[in-house]
C-alpha positions as CSV (number, residue, x, y, z in Angstrom):
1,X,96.2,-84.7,62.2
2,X,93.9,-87.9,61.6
3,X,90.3,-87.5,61.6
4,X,88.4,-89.0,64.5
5,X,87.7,-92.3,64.4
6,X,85.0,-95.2,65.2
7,X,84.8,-96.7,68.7
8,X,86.1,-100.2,67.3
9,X,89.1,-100.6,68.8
10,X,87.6,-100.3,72.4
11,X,85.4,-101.5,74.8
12,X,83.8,-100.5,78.0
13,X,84.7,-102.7,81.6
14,X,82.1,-103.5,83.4
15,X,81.0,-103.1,86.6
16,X,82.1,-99.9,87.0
17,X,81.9,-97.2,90.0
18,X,78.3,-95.2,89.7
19,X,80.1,-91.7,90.5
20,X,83.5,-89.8,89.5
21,X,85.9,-92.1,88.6
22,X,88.9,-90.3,90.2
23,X,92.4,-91.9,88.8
24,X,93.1,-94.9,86.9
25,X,96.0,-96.7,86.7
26,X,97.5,-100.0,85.0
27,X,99.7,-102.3,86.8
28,X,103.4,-101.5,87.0
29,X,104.3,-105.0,84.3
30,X,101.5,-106.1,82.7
31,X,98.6,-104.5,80.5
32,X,95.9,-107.3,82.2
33,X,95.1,-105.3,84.9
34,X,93.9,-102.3,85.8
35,X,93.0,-100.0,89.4
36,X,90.7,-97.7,89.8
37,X,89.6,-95.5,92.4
38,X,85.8,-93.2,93.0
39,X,84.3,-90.5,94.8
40,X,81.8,-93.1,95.4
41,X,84.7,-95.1,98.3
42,X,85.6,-97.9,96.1
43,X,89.0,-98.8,94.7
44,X,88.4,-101.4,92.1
45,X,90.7,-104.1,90.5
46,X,90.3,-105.1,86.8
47,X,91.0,-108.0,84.5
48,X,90.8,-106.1,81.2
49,X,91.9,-109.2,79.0
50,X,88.5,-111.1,80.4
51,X,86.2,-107.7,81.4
52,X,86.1,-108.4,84.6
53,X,86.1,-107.2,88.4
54,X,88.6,-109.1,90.1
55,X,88.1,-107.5,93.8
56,X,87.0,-104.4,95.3
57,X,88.0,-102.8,98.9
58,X,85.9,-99.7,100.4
59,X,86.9,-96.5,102.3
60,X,84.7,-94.9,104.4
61,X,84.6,-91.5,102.1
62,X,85.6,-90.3,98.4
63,X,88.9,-92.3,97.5
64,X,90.8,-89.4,95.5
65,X,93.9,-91.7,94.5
66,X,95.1,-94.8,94.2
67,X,98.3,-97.1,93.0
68,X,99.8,-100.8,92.4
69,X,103.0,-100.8,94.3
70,X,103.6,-104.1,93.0
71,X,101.4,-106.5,91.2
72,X,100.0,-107.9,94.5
73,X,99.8,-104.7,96.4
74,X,97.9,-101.1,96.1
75,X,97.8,-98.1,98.2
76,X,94.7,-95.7,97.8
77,X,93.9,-92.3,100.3
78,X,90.4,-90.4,101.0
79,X,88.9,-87.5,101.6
80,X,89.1,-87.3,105.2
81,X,92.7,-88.1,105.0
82,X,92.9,-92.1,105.3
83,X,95.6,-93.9,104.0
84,X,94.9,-98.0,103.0
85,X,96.8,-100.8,101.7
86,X,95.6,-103.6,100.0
87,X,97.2,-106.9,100.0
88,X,95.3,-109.0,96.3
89,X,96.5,-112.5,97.4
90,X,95.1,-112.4,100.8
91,X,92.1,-110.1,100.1
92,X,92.5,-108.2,103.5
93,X,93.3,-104.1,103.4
94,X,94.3,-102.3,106.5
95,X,94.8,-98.7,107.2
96,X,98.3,-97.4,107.1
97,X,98.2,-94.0,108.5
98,X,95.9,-90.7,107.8
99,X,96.9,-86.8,106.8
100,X,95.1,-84.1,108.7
101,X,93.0,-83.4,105.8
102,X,92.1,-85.2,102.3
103,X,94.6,-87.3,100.6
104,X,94.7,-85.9,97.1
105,X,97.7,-87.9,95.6
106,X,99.0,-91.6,96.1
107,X,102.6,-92.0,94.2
108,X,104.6,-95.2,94.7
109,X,108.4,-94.7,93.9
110,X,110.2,-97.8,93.1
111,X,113.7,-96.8,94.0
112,X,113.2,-96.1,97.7
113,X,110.2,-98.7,98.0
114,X,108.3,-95.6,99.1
115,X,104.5,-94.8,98.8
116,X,104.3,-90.7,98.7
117,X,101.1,-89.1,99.3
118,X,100.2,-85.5,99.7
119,X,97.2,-83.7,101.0
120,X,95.3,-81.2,101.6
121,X,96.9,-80.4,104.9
122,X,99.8,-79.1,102.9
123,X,102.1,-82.6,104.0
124,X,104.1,-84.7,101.9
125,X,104.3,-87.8,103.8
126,X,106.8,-90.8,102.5
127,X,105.6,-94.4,103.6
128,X,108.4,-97.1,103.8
129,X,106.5,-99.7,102.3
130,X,108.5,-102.7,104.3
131,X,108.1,-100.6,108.0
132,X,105.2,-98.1,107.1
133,X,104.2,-96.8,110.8
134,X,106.4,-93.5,110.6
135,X,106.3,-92.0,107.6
136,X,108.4,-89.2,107.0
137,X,106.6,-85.9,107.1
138,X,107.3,-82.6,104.9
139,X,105.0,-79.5,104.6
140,X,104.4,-77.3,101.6
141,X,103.3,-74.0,101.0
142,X,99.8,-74.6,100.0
143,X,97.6,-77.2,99.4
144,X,99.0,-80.1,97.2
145,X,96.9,-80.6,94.0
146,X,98.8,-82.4,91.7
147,X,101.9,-84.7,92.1
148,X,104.5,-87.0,89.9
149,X,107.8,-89.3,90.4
150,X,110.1,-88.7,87.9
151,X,112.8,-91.1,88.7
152,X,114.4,-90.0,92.1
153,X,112.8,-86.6,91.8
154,X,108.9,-85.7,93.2
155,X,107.2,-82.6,90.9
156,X,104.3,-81.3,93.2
157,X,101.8,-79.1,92.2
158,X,100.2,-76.9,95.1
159,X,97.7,-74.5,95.2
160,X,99.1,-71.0,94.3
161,X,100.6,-72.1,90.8
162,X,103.1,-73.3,93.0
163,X,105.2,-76.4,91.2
164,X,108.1,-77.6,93.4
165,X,110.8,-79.8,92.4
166,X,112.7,-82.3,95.5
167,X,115.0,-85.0,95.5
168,X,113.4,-88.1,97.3
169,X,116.6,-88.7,98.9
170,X,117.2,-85.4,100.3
171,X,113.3,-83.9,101.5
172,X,114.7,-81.5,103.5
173,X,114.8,-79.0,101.1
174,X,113.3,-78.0,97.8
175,X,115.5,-78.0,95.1
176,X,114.0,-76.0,92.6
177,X,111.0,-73.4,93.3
178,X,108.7,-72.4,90.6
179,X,105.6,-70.5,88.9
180,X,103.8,-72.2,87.0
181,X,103.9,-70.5,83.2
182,X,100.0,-71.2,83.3
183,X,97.8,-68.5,84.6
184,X,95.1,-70.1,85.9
185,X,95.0,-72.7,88.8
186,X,97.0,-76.4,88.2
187,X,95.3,-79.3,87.5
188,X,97.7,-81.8,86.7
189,X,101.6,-82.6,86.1
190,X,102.8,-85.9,85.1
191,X,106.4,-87.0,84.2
192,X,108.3,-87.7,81.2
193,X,109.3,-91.4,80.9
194,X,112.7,-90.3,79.9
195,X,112.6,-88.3,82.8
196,X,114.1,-84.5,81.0
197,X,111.0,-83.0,81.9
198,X,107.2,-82.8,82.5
199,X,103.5,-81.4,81.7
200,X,101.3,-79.3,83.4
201,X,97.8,-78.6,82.7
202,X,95.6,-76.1,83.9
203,X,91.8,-75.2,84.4
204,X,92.4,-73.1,81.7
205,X,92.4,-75.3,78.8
206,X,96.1,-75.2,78.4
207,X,99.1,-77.5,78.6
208,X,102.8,-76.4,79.3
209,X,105.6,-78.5,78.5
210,X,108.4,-77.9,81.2
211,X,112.0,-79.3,81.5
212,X,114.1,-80.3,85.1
213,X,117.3,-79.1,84.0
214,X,117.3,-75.2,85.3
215,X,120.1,-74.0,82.9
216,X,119.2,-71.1,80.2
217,X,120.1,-73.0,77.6
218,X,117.3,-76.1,78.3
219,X,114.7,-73.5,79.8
220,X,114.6,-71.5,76.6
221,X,112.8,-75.1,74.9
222,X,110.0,-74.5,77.4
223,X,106.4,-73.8,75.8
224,X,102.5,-73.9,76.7
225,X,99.7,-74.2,74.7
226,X,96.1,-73.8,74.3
227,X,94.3,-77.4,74.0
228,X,90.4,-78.5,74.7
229,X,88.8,-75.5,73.7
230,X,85.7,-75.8,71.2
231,X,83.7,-73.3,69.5
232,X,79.6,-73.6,68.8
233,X,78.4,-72.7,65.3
234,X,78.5,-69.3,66.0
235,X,82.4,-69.0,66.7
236,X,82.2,-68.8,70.4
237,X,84.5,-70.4,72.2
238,X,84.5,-72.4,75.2
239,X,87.4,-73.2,77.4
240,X,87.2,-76.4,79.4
241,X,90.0,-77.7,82.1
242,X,92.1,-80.2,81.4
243,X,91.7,-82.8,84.1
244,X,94.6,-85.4,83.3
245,X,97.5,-86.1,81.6
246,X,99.2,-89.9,80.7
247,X,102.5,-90.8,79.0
248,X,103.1,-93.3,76.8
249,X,106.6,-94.9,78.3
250,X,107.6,-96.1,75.0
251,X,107.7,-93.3,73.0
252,X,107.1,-90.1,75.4
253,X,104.3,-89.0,73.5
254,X,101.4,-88.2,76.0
255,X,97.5,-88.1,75.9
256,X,95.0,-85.1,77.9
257,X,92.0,-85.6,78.9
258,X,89.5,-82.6,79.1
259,X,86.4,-81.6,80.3
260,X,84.8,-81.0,76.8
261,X,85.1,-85.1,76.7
262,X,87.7,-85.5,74.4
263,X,91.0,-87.2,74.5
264,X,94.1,-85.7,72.6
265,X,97.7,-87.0,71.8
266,X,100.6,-85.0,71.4
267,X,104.3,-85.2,70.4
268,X,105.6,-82.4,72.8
269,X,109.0,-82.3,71.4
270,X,107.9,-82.0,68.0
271,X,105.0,-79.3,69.1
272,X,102.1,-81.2,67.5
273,X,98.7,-83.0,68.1
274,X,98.5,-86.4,66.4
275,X,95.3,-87.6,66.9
276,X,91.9,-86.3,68.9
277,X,90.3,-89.7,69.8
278,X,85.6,-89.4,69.3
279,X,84.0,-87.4,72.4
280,X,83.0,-89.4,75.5
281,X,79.8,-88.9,77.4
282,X,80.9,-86.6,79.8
283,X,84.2,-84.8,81.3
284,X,87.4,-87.1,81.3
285,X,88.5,-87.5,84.6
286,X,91.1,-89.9,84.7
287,X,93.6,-91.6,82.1
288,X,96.1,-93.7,82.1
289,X,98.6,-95.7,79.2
290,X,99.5,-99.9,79.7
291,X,102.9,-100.3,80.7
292,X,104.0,-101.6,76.9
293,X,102.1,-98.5,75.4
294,X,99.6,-100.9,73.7
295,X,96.3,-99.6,75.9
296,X,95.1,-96.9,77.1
297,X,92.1,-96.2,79.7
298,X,89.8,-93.2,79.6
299,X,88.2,-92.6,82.7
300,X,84.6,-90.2,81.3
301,X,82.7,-89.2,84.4
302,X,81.0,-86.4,86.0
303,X,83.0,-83.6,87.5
304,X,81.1,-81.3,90.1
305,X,82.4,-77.8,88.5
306,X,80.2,-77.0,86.2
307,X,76.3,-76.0,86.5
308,X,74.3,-79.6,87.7
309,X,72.7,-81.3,84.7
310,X,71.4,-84.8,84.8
311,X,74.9,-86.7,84.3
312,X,75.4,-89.8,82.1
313,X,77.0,-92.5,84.2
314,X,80.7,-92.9,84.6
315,X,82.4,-95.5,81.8
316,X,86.2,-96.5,81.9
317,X,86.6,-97.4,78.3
318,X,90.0,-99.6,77.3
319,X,90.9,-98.8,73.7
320,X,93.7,-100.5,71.5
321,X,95.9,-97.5,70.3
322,X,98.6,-97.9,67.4
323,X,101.9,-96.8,66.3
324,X,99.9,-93.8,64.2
325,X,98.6,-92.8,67.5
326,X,101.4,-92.1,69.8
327,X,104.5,-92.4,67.3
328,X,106.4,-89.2,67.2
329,X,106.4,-88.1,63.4
């Protein structure tokens, strides 16, 4: 594993939201530009190449997600279950449609032209992006925490360690049911590029790498382990949640994102770490990788879970990352 390193190869944007940053994400082409959405009700629109804010729209409450569905286009939902759309050449957002309760993921699938979201409420709601006034509406077990498109499949974390598998095409049913192999409540799951498989993290400082196929053979490669934990001089540990995953499309490595403020990079189908980037500020809340792998964005704000403290303000930092970094060995 490389030692940490100097702050160098990366800047800070400016301009950024005062409170929790609560996703960040590049656009769906091109490293220039960057979304990102805050508990404070902005959803933000950056120029990374120049440092600067392009435009900013406002909900009325927290914005808990947001995505490009095109390069001229986002989608973001809040807290009390509003749904906007944001049109960047003609500066104007409306509001699409609401759930019944906060709006904790915001997923755009390119093959059905479909903006996903699911809430609170326990809904899945699909938004036709060309006619979006009636989505089409499917309920879950529990709360939904966590969600990614993988292709033509949606992975949805719920409340309950639930993780359910459906095909976009076919929402009637689930297709595969699970458990989660983590003990402790899910935090995150994000996709593979290559689409064999996905990660989930947990508030438990622990990762588990997890593959679509359902046959014994390709279940037996499954594995978790224990990541963002950090012990004080006197060999205590601490165990801190891991609040995000992102995946480098190029090479299917992918970086987490604790709350001890560090960032690591691992090779999941070799088993190994390959770098632990310097400590940020405060808990990492949000990450995301540039389309071309050549960026990556580390969202370090304040996440209300732990005891109150006087909290350093939110940065998204851009940092240059090489082949060393996120090259399988």
């Amino acid at each position: 594993m490389s030692a940490p390193d100097s702050t160098t190869n990366e800047f800070k944007l400016e301009d950024v939201p005062d409170e929790l940053v609560s996703a960040v994400k590049f656009g769906p082409s091109s490293s220039q530009f960057l979304l990102s959405s805050s508990w404070d009700g902005s959803v933000r629109l950056y120029d990374v190449i120049n440092n600067t804010k392009r435009l900013q729209y406002n909900h009325d409450a927290p914005v808990l997600d947001c995505c490009f569905q095109d390069q001229l286009h986002s989608w973001s939902g809040d807290l009390t279950g509003e749904l906007k759309t944001f049109d960047f050449n003609g500066y104007e957002h409306k509001t699409v449609g609401s759930h019944d309760s906060a709006i904790k993921c915001v997923e755009y699938c390119p093959e059905l032209h479909s903006v996903i979201t699911g809430g609170w409420d326990r809904a899945l709601k699909m938004w036709d992006t060309r006619a979006y006034n009636s989505p089409h509406t499917h309920l879950v077990p529990e709360k939904v925490y966590t969600m990614a498109v993988c292709g033509d499949r949606l992975i949805v974390g719920t409340a309950g360690r639930r993780i359910l598998i459906y095909d976009l095409r076919q929402m009637n049913y689930v297709q595969q049911l699970r458990e989660s192999s983590l003990k402790y409540q899910t935090r995150c799951i994000r996709s593979f590029p290559n689409k064999q498989g996905f990660v989930v993290s947990s508030i438990e400082g622990r990762v588990a790498v997890e593959y679509l196929d359902p046959s014994y053979e390709v279940q037996k490669k499954k594995y978790a382990f224990k990541c963002h934990r950090v012990k004080d001089p006197n060999g205590v540990e601490y165990i801190y949640p891991v609040n995000c995953i992102a995946f480098h499309n190029v090479y299917n490595t992918f970086a987490t994102g604790g709350s001890d403020g560090y960032v690591n990079l691992w090779d999941g189908f070799n088993k190994k770490r390959l770098v632990q980037l310097h400590r940020y500020p405060t808990h990492i809340s949000a990450l995301a990788f540039s389309p071309d792998g050549s960026l990556i964005a580390v969202a370090s704000s304040f996440i209300y879970e732990s005891e109150w403290k006087e909290a350093p303000p939110a940065t998204i930092s851009i940092r240059t990352v090489t082949d060393q970094e996120t090259k399988p060995k």
